[in-house]
C-alpha positions in Angstrom: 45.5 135.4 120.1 43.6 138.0 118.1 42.7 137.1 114.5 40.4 139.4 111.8 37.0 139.4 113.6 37.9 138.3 117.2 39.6 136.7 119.5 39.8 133.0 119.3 40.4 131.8 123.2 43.0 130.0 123.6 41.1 127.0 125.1 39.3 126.9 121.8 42.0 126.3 120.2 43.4 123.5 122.0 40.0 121.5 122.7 40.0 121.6 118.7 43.6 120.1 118.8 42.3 117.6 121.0 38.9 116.5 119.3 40.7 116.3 115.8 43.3 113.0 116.2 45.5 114.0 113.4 45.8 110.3 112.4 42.3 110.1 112.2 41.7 113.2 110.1 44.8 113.2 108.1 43.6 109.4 107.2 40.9 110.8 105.6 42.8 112.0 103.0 45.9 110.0 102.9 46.5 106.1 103.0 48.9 106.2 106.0 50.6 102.9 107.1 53.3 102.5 109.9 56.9 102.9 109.7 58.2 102.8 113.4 56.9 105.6 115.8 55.6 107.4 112.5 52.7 107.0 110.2 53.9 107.9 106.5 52.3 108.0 103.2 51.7 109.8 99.7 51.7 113.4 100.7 48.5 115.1 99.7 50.3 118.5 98.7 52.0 117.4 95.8 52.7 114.7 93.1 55.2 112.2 94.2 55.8 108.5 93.6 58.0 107.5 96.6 56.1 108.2 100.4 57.9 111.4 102.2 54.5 112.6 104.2 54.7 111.5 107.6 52.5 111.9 111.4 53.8 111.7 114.2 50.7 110.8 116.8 52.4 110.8 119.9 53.3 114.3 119.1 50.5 116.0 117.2 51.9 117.3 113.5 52.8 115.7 110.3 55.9 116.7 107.7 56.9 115.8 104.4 60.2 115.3 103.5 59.5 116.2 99.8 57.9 119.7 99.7 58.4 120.5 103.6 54.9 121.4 104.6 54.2 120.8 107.7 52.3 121.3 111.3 49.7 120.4 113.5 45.9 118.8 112.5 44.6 122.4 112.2 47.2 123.2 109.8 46.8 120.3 107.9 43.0 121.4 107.1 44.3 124.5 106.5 46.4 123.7 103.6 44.6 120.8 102.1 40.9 123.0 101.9 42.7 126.7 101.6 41.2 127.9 105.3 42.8 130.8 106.8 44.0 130.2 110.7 40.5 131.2 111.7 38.7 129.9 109.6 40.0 126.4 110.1 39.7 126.5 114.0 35.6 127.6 113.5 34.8 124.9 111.2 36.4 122.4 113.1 35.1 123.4 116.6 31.6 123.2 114.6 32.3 120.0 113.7 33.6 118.5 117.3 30.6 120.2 118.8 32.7 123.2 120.6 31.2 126.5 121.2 32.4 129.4 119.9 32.0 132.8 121.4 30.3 135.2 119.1 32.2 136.4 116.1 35.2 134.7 117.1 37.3 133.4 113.7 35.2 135.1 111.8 36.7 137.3 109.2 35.5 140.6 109.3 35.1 140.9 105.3 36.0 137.2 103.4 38.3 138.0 100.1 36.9 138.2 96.5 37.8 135.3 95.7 36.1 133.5 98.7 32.9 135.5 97.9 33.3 134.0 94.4 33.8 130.4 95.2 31.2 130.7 97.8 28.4 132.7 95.3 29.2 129.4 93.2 29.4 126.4 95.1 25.2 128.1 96.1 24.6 128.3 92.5 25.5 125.0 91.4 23.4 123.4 94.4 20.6 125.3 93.1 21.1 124.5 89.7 21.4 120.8 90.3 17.8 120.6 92.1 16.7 122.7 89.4 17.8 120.1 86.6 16.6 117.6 89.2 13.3 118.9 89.8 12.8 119.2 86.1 13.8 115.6 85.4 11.2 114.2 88.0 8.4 116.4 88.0 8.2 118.7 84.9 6.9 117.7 81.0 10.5 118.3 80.3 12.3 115.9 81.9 9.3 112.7 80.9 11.6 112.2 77.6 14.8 111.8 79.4 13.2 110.1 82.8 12.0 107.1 80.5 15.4 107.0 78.6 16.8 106.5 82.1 14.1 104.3 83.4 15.2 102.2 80.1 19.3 102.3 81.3 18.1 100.6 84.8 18.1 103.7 86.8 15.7 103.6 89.7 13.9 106.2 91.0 15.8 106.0 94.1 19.1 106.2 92.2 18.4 109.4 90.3 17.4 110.8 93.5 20.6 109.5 95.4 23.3 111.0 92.6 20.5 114.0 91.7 20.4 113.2 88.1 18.1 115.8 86.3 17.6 117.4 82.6 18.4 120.7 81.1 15.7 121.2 78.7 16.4 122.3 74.9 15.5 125.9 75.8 18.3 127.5 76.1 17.2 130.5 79.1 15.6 128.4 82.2 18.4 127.9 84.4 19.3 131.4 83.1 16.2 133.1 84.3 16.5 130.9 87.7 19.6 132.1 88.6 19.3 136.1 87.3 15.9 136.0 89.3 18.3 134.9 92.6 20.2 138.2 92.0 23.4 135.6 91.1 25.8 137.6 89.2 25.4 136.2 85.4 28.9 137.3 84.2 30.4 135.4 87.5 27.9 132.3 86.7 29.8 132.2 83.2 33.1 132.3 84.8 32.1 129.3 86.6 30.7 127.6 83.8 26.6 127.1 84.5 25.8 129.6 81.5 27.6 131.2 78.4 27.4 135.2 77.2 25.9 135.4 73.5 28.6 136.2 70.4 26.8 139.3 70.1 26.8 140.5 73.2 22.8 140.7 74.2 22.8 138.5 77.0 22.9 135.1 78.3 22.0 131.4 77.6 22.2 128.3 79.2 25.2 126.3 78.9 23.8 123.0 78.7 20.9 122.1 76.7 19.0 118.6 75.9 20.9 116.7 78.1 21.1 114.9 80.9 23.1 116.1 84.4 25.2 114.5 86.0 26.1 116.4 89.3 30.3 116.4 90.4 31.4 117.1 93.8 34.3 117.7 95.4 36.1 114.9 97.7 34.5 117.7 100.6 31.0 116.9 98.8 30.5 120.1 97.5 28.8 120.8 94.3 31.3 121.7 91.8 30.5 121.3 88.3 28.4 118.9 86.0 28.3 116.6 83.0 25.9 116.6 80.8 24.8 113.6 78.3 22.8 114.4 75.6 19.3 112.5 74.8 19.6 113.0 71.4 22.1 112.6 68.1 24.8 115.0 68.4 28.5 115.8 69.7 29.6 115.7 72.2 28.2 112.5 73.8 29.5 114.3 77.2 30.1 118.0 77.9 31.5 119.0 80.9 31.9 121.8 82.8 34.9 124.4 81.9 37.9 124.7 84.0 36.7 127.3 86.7 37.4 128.4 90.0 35.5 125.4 91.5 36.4 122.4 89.0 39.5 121.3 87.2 39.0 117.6 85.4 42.4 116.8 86.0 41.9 116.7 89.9 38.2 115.9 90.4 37.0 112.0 89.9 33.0 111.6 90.1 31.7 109.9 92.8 35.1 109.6 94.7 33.7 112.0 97.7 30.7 108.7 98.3 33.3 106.0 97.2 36.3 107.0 99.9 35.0 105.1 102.7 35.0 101.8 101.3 38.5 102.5 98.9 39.9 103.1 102.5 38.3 100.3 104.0 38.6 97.6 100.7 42.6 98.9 100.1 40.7 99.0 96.7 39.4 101.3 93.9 37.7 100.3 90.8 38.2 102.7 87.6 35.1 103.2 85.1 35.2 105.2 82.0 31.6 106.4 82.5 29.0 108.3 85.3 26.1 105.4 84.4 28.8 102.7 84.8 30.0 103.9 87.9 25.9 104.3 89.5 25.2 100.9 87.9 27.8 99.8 89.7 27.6 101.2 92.8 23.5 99.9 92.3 24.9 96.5 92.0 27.4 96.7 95.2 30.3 98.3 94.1 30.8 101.2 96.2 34.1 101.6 95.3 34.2 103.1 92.2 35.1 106.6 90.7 35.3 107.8 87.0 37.4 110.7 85.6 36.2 113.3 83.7 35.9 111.2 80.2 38.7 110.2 78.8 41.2 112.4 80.7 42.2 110.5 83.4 45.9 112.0 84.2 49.0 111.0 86.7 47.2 113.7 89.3 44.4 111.3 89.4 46.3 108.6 90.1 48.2 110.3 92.3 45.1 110.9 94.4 44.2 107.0 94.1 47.3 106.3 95.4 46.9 108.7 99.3 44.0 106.0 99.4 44.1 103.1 97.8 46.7 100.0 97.8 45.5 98.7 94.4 43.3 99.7 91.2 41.3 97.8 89.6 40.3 99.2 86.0 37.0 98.5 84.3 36.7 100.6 81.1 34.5 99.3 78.2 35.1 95.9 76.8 35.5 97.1 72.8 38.7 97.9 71.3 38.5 101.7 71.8 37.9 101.0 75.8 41.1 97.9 76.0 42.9 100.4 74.7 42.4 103.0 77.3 42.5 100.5 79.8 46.6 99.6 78.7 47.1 103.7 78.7 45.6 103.9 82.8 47.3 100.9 83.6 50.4 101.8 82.3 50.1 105.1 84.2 49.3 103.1 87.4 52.6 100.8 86.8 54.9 103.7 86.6 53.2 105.0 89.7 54.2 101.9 91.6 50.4 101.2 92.3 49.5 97.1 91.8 47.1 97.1 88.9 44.3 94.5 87.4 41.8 95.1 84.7 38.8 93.1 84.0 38.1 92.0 80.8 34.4 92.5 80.0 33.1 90.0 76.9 31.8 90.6 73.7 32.7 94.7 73.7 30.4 95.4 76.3 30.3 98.3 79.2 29.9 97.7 82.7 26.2 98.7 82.0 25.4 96.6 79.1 26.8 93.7 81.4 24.8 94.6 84.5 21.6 94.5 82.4 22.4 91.3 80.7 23.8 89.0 83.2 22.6 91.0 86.0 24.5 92.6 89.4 25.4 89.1 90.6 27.7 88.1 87.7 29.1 91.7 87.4 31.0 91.6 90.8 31.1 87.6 90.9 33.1 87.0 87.7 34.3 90.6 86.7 35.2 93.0 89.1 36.3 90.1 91.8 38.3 88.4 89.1 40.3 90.9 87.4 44.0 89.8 85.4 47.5 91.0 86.5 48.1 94.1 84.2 50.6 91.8 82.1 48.5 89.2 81.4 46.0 92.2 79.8 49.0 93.6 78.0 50.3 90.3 76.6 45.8 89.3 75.6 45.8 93.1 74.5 49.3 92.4 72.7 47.5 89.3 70.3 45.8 91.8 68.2 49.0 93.2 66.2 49.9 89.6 65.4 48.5 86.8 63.3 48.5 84.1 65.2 47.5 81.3 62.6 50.9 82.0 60.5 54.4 80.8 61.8 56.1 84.6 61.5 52.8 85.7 63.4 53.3 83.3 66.4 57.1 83.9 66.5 56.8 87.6 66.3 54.1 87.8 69.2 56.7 85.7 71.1 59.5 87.8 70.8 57.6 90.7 71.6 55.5 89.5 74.6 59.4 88.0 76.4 60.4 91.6 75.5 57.6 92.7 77.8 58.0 89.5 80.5 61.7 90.6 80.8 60.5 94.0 82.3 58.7 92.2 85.5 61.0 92.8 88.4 59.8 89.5 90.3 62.2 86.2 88.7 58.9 84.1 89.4 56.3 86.2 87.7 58.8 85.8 84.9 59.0 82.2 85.1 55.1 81.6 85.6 54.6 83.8 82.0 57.6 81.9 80.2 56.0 78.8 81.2 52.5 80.2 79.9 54.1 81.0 76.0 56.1 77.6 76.1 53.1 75.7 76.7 50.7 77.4 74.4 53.4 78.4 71.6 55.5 74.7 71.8 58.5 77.1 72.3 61.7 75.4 74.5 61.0 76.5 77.8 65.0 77.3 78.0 65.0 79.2 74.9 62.5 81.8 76.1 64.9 81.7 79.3 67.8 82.5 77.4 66.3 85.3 75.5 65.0 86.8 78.4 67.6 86.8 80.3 69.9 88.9 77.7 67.2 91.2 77.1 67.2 92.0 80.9 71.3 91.7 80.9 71.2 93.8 78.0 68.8 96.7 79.7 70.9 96.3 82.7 73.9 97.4 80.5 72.6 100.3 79.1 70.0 101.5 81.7 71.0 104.9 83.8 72.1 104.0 87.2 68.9 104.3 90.1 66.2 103.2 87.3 64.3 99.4 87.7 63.7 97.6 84.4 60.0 98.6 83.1 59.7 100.9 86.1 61.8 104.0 85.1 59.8 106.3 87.1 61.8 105.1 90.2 65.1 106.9 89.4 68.0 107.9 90.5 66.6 111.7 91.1 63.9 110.0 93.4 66.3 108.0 95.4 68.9 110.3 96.4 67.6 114.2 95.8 65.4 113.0 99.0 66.4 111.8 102.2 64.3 108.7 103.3 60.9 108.5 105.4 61.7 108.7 109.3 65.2 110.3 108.3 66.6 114.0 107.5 70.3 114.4 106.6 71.9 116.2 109.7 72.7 120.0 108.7 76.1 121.0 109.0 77.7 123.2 112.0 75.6 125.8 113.8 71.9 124.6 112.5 72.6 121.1 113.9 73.8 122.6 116.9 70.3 125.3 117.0 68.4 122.8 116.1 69.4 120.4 119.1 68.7 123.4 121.6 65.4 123.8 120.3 64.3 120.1 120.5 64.9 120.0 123.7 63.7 123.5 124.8 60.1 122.6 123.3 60.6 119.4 125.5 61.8 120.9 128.8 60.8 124.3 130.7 63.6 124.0 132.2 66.2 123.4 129.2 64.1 126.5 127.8 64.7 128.8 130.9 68.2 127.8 130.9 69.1 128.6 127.3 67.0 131.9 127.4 69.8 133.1 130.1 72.2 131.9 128.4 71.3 132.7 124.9 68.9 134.6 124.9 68.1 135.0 121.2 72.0 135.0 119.6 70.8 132.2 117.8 72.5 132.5 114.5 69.6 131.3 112.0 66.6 133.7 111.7 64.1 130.9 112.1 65.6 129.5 115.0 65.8 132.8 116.6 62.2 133.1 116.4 61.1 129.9 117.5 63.1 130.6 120.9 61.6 133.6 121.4 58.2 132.1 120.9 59.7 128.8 123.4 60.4 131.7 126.0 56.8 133.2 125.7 55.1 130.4 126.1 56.2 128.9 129.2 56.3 132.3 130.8 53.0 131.7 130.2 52.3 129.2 132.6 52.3 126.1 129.8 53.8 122.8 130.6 56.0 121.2 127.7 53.1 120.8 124.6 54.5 120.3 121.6 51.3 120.1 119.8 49.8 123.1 121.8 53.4 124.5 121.1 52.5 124.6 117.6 49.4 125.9 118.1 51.1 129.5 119.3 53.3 129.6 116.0 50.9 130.3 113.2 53.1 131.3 110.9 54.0 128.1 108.3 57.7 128.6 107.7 58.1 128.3 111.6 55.9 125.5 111.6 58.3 123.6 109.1 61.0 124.6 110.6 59.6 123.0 114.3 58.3 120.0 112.4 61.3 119.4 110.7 63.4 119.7 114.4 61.1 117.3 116.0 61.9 114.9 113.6 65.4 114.5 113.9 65.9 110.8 114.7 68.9 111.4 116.7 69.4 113.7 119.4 71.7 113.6 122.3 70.3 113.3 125.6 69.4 116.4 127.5 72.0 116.8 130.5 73.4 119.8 131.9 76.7 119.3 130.4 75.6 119.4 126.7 73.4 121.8 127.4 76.5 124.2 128.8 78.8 122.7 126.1 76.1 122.9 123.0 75.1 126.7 124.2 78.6 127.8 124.5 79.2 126.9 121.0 76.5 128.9 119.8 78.2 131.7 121.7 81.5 130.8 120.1 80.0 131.0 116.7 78.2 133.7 117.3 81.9 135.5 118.4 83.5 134.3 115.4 81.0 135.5 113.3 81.5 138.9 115.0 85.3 139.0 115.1 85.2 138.5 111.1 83.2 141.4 111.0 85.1 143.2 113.6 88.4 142.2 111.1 86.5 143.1 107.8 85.5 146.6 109.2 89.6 147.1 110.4 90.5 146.6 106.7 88.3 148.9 105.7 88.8 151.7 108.6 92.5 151.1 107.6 92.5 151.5 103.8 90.0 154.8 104.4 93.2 156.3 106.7 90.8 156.0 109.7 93.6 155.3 112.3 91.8 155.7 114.7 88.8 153.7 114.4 91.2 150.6 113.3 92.3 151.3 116.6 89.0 151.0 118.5 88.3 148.0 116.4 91.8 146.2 117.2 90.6 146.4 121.1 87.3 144.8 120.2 89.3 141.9 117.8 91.4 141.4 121.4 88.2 141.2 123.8 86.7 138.6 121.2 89.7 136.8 120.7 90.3 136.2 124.7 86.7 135.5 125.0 87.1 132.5 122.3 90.4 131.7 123.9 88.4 131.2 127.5 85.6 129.0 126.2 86.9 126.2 124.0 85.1 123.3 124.4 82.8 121.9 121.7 80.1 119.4 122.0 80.3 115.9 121.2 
């Protein structure tokens, strides 16, 4: 198997197959629970809202359903963290310990864009223990040291997240880098330092403030926010889109937090970087933060591969409530379970931690969240006025409006019951109401859509088939499709089809997968279907074999159907060639040709007895 810079052995490749349990390193990234002899989940490649990604352990490769990627644990890294073939199987032998021989997997020149990424990813280490060194050792960093030492940050906590301090001058990290021989026009691109208006040269990009450090989920340093010490806007700047970061996929901290969101079923939402390391200071290792105020449906979308429930904690004043209704709402019509805590008196996690201490904070806040409609209908009071008659009435009406959209009859009921009690409202009037809103929503709602939860529609339900199924294609791939299953499960079904067959398989992809069935047990191999995969490299194939081994039903493999289900490949693949043959009569014929339509007439005759002789079709 020879790849750019060497040969990768062959027993390289499968000891990596066999130190890397795809369950165990696809669960690093995806919230995986059982459905039968699969594992499914949220699939990591793309957005979606109802689980199509499965594993199958006992067989080495996962599949989605929704976007069809597919393969075995090596191309799973390969797609998630953009390896080439190669690449994947080095770093992954380095981590499981397995040696290498020299220059094996190693690309003889890495692409632009790799020397790019790579040239960054170094600068931005350097440049956080730059900032860091300056904020713990340097007259620069004293100012912003003490305003942290004020905010309850320990020395061993600006250490741990590598808080430092770009000074006011605008040229050190500038300097630090040019000095390194980094390209300053490529720094720009990924965001450490701008290019002057006029042209003359270069600048840092962040002045006076203090850095936060962001990683990747690999833990890779990828960008920063920076808070300034002094007045002035913004509050926060972050780091530019570049070829490292983009805010709407990165959440800070979530690389540190994703062991115990895995392990709790739990993550906890913050608004801020200090919330989130106050937190984490005061035992909440489960929280992550977006990017300010832009948390998006990607972000929950990555919650979701690895949590089984949020829990929001945004700041306790109006501005902060108000966020906290927008993420939960986005959470609701992701089909994630949702709570919010409600901090008092307009504080921030922070504030709380430093004036009722760490205890309290996860005692009676984060451990004691409300549902997300008992926030909406507290967060719902403030349009009303509840001291006048039309006030009360009106909040009422409006929060049964929103108590109609709950799916469950006895969350309904235990909400109802709340507003009778505390309004002096007929229990069976707020009944009666509710019941026509939902009667009249029912009425008027597009089929395939669940009151309050539109996201689930109709397109979701049907345009997919469900987890652990695949609608049976019709005719000759069905037919294919069975041949191959059971080839990549018996040498001897393989050997037998390959004399039969040999590769008149009518779909190009199926084709190719024989031919790569026949190779490798000429080989010597014993039926493997994740070392198999392992031979394919080539991820169209790889779907296509992924999606065949997970056909849920599949005749058994006797002699008989495999006579009877290779002689109908034959048969089509003679009907498909007597059409031509007829088409290119027509044609000899209306061209005066006589005597070619001749020729051809004899062919249509051998075909036609041949289809004549073997009639029998599979059951």
């Amino acid at each position: 198997m020879w790849m750019a810079g060497g040969r990768i052995p062959e027993d390289v490749i499968q000891a990596v197959l066999r130190a890397h349990d795809i369950v165990e390193t696809v669960g690093r990234t995806v919230h995986l629970t059982k459905s039968g002899k699969y594992l499914k989940g949220l699939c990591p490649f793309h957005s979606e809202k109802t689980p199509s990604f499965t594993v199958t352990p006992e067989k080495g490769i996962f599949h989605c359903y929704g976007c069809g990627k597919s393969g075995s644990v090596i191309r799973f890294r390969m797609e998630l963290e953009g390896y080439s073939f190669p690449e994947a199987v080095r770093i992954m032998a380095e981590e499981a310990g397995i040696p290498l021989p020299r220059g094996a997997g190693v690309p003889e020149e890495p692409t632009a864009a790799q020397l790019e990424r790579q040239k960054l990813i170094e600068a931005h280490e350097y440049a956080a223990k730059f900032y860091h060194y300056l904020l713990q050792n340097t007259e620069h960093g004293r100012e912003a040291k003490a305003y942290l030492k004020r905010r309850g940050m320990s020395d061993k906590l600006i250490d741990q997240f590598m808080i430092g301090y770009a000074p006011e001058r605008g040229d050190l990290l500038t300097g630090f880098l040019d000095k390194r021989g980094y390209d300053l026009r490529l720094m720009e691109k990924g965001g450490l330092v701008a290019s002057r208006s006029d042209g003359t040269g270069f600048f840092d990009r962040f002045r006076g403030r203090i850095m936060f450090p962001i990683r990747d989920r690999e833990g890779r340093m990828i960008a920063f926010a920076g808070r300034i010490l002094h007045d002035g806007q913004p509050k926060y700047l972050n780091s530019p889109d570049s070829l490292l970061f983009n805010k709407s996929r990165v959440l800070y901290n979530f690389h540190e937090a994703r062991p115990e969101i895995r392990k709790s079923g739990r993550v906890v939402l913050f608004e801020g970087y200090m919330d989130v390391i106050r937190a984490w200071d005061a035992g909440v290792r489960n929280g992550v933060a977006s990017m300010g105020t832009s948390f998006t449906e990607e972000h929950v979308a990555m919650l979701r591969r690895v949590a089984d429930e949020a829990v929001i904690c945004y700041d306790g004043d109006d501005a902060g409530q108000a966020a906290a209704l927008k993420s939960a709402a986005m959470f609701e019509n992701a089909g994630m379970p949702v709570k919010v805590v409600l901090l008092p008196g307009g504080l921030d996690p922070d504030e709380y931690i430093g004036k009722y201490g760490p205890e309290s904070f996860v005692r009676d806040m984060v451990n004691q969240p409300v549902s997300a409609v008992k926030f909406k209908l507290i967060f719902l009071r403030k349009n009303h006025k509840l001291l006048e008659d039309e006030g009360r009435k009106d909040y009422v009406l409006e929060a049964v409006r929103m108590i109609a959209g709950l799916d469950s009859p006895a969350e309904r009921e235990f909400y109802l019951k709340e507003l009778s009690r505390e309004f002096e409202f007929p229990l069976e009037t707020l009944k009666q109401e509710c019941f026509e809103i939902r009667a009249a929503a029912q009425k008027n709602r597009p089929a395939g859509d669940k009151l309050g939860n539109r996201w689930n529609n109709g397109r979701n339900e049907t345009a997919r088939p469900p987890v652990g199924r695949m609608p049976e294609p019709p005719g000759r791939h069905h037919i294919e499709r069975t041949l191959l299953y059971w080839m990549m499960h018996d040498a001897e079904a393989a050997e037998y089809v390959h004399d039969k067959l040999g590769d008149a398989f009518q779909v190009e992809d199926h084709a190719a997968i024989a031919a790569y069935l026949y190779a490798y047990y000429a080989q010597g191999h014993e039926p493997d279907v994740t070392r198999f995969f392992s031979t394919l490299q080539d991820e169209r194939l790889e779907r296509t074999a992924a999606s065949i081994l997970s056909m849920e039903t599949v005749p058994p493999c006797t002699s008989d159907n495999l006579d009877a289900f290779a002689e109908e490949v034959l048969k089509r693949q003679r009907l498909t060639a007597l059409k031509e043959r007829v088409e290119e009569r027509i044609r000899a014929e209306r061209a005066g040709d006589a005597l070619r339509a001749a020729q051809i007439a004899i062919e249509i005759n051998t075909l036609e007895r041949q289809l004549r002789g073997k009639a029998t079709r599979p059951s």
